[in-house]
C-alpha positions as CSV (number, residue, x, y, z in Angstrom):
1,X,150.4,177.2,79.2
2,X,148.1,179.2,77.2
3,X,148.8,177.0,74.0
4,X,148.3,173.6,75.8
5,X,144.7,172.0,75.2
6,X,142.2,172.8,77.7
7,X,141.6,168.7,79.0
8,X,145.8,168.7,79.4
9,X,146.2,171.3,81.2
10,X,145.8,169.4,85.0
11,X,148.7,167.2,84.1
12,X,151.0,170.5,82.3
13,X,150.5,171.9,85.4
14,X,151.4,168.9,87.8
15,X,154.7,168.5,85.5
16,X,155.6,171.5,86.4
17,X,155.0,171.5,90.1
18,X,157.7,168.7,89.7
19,X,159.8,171.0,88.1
20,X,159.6,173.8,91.0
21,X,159.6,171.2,93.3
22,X,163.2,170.1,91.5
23,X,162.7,166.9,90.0
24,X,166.1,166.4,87.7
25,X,164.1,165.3,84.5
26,X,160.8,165.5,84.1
27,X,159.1,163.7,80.5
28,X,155.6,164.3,79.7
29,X,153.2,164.7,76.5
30,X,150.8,167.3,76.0
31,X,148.6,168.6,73.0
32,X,149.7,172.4,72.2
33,X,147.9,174.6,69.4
34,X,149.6,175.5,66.9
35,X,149.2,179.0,64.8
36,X,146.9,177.4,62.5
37,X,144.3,176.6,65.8
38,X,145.0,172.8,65.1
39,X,146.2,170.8,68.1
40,X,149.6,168.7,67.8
41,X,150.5,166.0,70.6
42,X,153.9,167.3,71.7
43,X,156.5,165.3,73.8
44,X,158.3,167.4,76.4
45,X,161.8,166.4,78.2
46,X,162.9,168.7,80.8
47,X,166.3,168.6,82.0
48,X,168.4,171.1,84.4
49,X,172.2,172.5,83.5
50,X,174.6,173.5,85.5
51,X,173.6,176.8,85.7
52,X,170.5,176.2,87.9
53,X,168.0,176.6,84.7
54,X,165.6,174.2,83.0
55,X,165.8,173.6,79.6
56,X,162.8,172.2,77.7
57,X,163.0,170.5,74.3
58,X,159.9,169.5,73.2
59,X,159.3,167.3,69.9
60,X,155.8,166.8,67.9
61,X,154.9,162.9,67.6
62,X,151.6,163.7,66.1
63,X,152.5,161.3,63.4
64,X,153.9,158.6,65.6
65,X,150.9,158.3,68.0
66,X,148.6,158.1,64.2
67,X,150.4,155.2,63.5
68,X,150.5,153.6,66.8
69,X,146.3,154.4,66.4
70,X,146.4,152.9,62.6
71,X,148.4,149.8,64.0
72,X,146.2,148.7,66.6
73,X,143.2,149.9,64.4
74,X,144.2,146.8,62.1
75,X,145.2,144.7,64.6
76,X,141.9,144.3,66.0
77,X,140.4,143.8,62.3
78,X,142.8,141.2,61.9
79,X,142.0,139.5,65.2
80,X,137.8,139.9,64.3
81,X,138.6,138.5,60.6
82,X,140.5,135.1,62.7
83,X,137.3,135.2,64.7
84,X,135.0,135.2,61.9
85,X,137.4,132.4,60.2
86,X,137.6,130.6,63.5
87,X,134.1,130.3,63.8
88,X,133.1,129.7,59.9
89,X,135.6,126.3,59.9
90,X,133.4,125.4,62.9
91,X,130.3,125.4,61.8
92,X,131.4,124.2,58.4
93,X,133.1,121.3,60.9
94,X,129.5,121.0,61.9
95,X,128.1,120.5,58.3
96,X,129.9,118.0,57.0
97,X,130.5,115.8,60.1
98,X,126.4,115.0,60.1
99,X,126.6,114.1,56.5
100,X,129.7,111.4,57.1
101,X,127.9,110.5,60.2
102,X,125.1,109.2,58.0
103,X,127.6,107.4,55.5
104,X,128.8,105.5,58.4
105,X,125.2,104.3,59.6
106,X,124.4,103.2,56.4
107,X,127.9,101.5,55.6
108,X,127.5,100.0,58.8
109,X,124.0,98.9,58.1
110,X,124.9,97.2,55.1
111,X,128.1,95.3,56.3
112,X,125.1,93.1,58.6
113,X,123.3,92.6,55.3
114,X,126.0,91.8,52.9
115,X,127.5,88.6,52.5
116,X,129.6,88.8,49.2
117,X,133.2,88.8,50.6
118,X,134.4,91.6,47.1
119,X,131.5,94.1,48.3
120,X,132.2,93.2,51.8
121,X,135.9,94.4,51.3
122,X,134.8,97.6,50.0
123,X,133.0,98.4,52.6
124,X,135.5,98.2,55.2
125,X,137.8,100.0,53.2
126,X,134.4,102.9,52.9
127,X,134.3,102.9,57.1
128,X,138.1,102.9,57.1
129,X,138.1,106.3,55.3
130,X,135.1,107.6,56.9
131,X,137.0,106.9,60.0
132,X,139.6,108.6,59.3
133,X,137.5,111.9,57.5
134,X,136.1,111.8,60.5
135,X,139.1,112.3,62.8
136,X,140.7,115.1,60.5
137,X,137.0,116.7,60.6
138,X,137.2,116.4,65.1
139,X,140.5,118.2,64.7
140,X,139.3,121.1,62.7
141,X,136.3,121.6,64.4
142,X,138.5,121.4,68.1
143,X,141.4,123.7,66.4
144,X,138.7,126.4,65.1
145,X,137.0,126.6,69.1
146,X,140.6,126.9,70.4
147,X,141.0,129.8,67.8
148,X,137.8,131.3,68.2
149,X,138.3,131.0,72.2
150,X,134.9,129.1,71.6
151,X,136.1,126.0,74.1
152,X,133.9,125.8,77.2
153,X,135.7,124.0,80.6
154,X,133.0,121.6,82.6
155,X,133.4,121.1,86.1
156,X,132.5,118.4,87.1
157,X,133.7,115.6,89.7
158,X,135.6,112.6,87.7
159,X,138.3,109.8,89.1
160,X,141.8,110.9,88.0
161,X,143.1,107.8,88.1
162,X,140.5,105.9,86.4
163,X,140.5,108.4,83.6
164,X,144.0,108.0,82.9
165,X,143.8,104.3,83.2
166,X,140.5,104.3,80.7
167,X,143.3,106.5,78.0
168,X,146.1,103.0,78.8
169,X,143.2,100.9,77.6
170,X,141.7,102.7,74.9
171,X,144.9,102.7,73.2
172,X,145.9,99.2,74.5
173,X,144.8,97.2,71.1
174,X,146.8,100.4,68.7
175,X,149.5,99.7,71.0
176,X,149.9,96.5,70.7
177,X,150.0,95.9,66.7
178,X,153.0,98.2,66.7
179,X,155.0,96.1,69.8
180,X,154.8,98.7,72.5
181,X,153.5,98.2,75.9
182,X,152.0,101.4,78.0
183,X,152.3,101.7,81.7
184,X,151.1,104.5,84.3
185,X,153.0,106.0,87.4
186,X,150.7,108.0,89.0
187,X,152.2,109.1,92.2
188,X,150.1,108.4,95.2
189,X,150.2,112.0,96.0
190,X,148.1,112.7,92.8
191,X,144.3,113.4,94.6
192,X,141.8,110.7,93.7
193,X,139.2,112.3,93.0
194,X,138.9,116.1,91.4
195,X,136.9,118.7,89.8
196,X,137.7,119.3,86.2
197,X,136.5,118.6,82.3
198,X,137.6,114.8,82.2
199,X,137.1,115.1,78.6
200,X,139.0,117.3,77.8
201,X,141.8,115.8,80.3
202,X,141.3,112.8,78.5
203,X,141.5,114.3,75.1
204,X,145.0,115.6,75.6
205,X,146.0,112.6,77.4
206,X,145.1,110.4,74.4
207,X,146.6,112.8,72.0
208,X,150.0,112.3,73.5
209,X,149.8,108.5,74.1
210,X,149.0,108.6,70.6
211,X,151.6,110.1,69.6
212,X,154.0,108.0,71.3
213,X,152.4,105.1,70.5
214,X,152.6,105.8,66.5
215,X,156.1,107.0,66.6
216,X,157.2,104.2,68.6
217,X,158.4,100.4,67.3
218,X,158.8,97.4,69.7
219,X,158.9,99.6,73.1
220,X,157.4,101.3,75.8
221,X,155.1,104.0,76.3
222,X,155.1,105.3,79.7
223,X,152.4,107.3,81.6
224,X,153.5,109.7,85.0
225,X,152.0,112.0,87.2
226,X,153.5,113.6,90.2
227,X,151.7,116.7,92.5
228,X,154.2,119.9,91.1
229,X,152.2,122.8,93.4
230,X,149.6,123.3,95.8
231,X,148.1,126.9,96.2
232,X,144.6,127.9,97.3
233,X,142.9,124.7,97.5
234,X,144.4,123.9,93.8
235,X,147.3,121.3,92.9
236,X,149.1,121.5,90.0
237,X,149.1,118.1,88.6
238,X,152.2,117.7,85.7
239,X,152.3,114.5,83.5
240,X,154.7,113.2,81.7
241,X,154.4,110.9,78.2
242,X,157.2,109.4,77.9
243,X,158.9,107.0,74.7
244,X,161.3,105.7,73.3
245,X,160.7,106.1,69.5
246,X,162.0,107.8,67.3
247,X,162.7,111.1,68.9
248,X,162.3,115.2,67.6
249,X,165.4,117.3,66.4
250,X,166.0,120.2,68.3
251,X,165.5,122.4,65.1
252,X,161.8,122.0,64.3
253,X,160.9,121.8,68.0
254,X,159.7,125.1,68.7
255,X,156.9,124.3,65.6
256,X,155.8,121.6,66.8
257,X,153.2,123.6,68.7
258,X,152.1,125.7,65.8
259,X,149.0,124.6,63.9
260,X,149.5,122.5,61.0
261,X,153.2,122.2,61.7
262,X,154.7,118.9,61.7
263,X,158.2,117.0,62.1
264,X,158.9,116.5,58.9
265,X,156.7,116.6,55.3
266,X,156.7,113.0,54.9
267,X,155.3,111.7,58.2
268,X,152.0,112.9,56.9
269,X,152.3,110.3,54.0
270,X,153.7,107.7,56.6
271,X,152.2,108.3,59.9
272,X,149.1,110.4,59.1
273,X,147.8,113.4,60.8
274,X,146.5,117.0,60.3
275,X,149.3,118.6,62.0
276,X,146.8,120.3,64.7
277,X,146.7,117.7,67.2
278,X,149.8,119.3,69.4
279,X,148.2,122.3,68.7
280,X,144.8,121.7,70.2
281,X,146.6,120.1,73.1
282,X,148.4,123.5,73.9
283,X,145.4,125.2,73.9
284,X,143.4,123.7,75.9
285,X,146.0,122.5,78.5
286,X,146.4,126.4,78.6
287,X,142.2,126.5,78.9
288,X,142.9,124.2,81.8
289,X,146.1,126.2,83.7
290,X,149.0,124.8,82.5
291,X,151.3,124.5,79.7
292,X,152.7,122.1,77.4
293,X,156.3,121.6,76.5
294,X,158.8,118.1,75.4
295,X,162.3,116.6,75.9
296,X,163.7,114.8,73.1
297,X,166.9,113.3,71.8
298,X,166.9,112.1,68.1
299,X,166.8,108.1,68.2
300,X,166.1,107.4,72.0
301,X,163.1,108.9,72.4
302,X,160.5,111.8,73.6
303,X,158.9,112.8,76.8
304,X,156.2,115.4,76.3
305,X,155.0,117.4,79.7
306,X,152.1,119.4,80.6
307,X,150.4,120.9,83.7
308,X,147.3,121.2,84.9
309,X,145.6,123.7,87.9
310,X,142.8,120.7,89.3
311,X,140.8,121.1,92.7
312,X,141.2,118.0,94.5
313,X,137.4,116.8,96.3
314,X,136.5,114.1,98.5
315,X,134.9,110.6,96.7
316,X,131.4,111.6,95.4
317,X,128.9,109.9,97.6
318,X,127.7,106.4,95.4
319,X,124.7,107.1,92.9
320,X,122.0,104.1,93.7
321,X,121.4,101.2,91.6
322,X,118.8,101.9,89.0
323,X,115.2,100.1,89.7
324,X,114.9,96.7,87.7
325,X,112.1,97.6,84.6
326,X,108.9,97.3,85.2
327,X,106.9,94.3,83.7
328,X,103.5,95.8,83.1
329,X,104.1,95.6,79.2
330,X,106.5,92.9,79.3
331,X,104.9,90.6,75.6
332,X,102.7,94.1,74.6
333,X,102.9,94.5,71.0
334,X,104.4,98.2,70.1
């Protein structure tokens, strides 16, 4: 004991009141000094024989725990550098979206001032790629908070069903050029009312029916939600988007997940996309309690699941009708 390092010794000397006591094996690591006065972090592994002794064989992992201490080391400057990139695509995100907001305006502005039906064409076809700048910029910016664990839940008291019923009709009119019809089970169990980020919610929700919608020709898109759990005041709400287009091969599956990993090269080119929608979805369903996960057979179809922990509340009492405006400058000049 004389060898061992002053702050091990309480725990040397616990071992071995196991030892007297007559544990079988006892395994333990201790720093001992070596001849040289340096300290070594030795592994011991006491064992008894048959003829009633203990036999000690101790081996020096010095070098192992270094590593171990190197390892983690750069782990946790790897981690910080995905923070700091995380956080740069963010604001970056931020940058250029104001810019493309203002190219919009003014596209906008000039459509209601244009009448030439060559420049008038050209200008749709500048709002149609702003559009769609815009979208791949939302994703980035969403995909570097879920990175940089920057995403921030509200809480606040929305209508379940009315959200998912605003996602039907939002993508009502998308649905409809490609042939497919969208329809919602919620179960009557589901609560009515709840506390949650109904953005959020409805983000995911969207991104699915999306998804199904695009992927899907002359069929149906189909909406559920059933009550899976109820613990501590919480229900665990799962939903299910279900289609019938043209379904996922079980090889690229466990990707599909993984930021900027799609189904296949070319649906970029055909369908469009960044690849991180699925991915932003997993993360904040994950944000929100839950996880994310799909059924598919090639050529009849996908259903994608996910869960969420919600607190179901009573109807919010009704906010009053605003006051009619006031008339005191009714015909003022400004």
């Amino acid at each position: 004991l004389c060898a061992v390092h002053p702050d091990d010794m309480p725990a040397a000397i616990a071992e071995l009141e196991k030892i007297k006591s007559g544990i079988p094996t006892v395994h333990f690591e201790v720093r001992v000094r070596t001849k040289h006065g340096s300290y070594t972090h030795t592994s011991w592994h006491v064992t008894p024989a048959a003829d009633g002794k203990q036999y000690a064989i101790g081996r020096d992992v010095t070098t192992q725990l270094e590593m171990q201490d190197y390892l983690k080391a750069e782990k946790n400057r790897a981690e910080a550098a995905t923070r700091a990139k995380a956080r740069f695509l963010a604001n970056m995100s931020h940058e250029i979206r104001t810019p493309m907001n203002g190219i919009m305006g003014m596209a906008n502005l000039l459509m209601d001032s244009i009448q030439d039906p060559a420049q008038v064409e050209r200008l749709r076809i500048i709002q149609s790629c702003g559009n769609s700048m815009l979208d791949l910029i939302n994703d980035v910016l969403d995909f570097s908070k879920v990175e940089a664990d920057g995403v921030v839940l509200e809480n606040q008291p929305f209508a379940l069903h009315a959200a998912a019923r605003e996602v039907v009709d939002m993508m009502s009119v998308k649905a409809s050029e490609n042939s497919v019809q969208i329809v919602d089970e919620i179960a009557a169990s589901a609560p009515e009312w709840v506390l949650g980020d109904v953005t959020r919610f409805r983000q995911v929700l969207a991104n699915l029916v999306s998804n199904a919608v695009k992927f899907t020709k002359n069929g149906v898109v189909k909406i559920a939600c059933a009550v899976e759990d109820e613990a501590q005041g919480k229900r665990l709400l799962h939903f299910s988007v279900q289609d019938s287009g043209i379904g996922i091969p079980p090889e690229v599956r466990d990707g599909l997940f993984v930021a900027f990993s799609q189904v296949d090269a070319s649906t970029t080119r055909k369908f469009g996309g960044t690849g991180l929608g699925l991915s932003i979805c997993k993360g904040l369903v994950e944000k929100m309690g839950g996880r994310i996960w799909l059924d598919s057979k090639v050529g009849f179809g996908s259903t994608f699941h996910f869960t969420i922990a919600i607190v179901p509340i009573e109807a919010p009492p009704q906010v009053p009708a605003p006051a009619p405006p006031s008339t005191e400058f009714e015909g003022a000049r400004l």
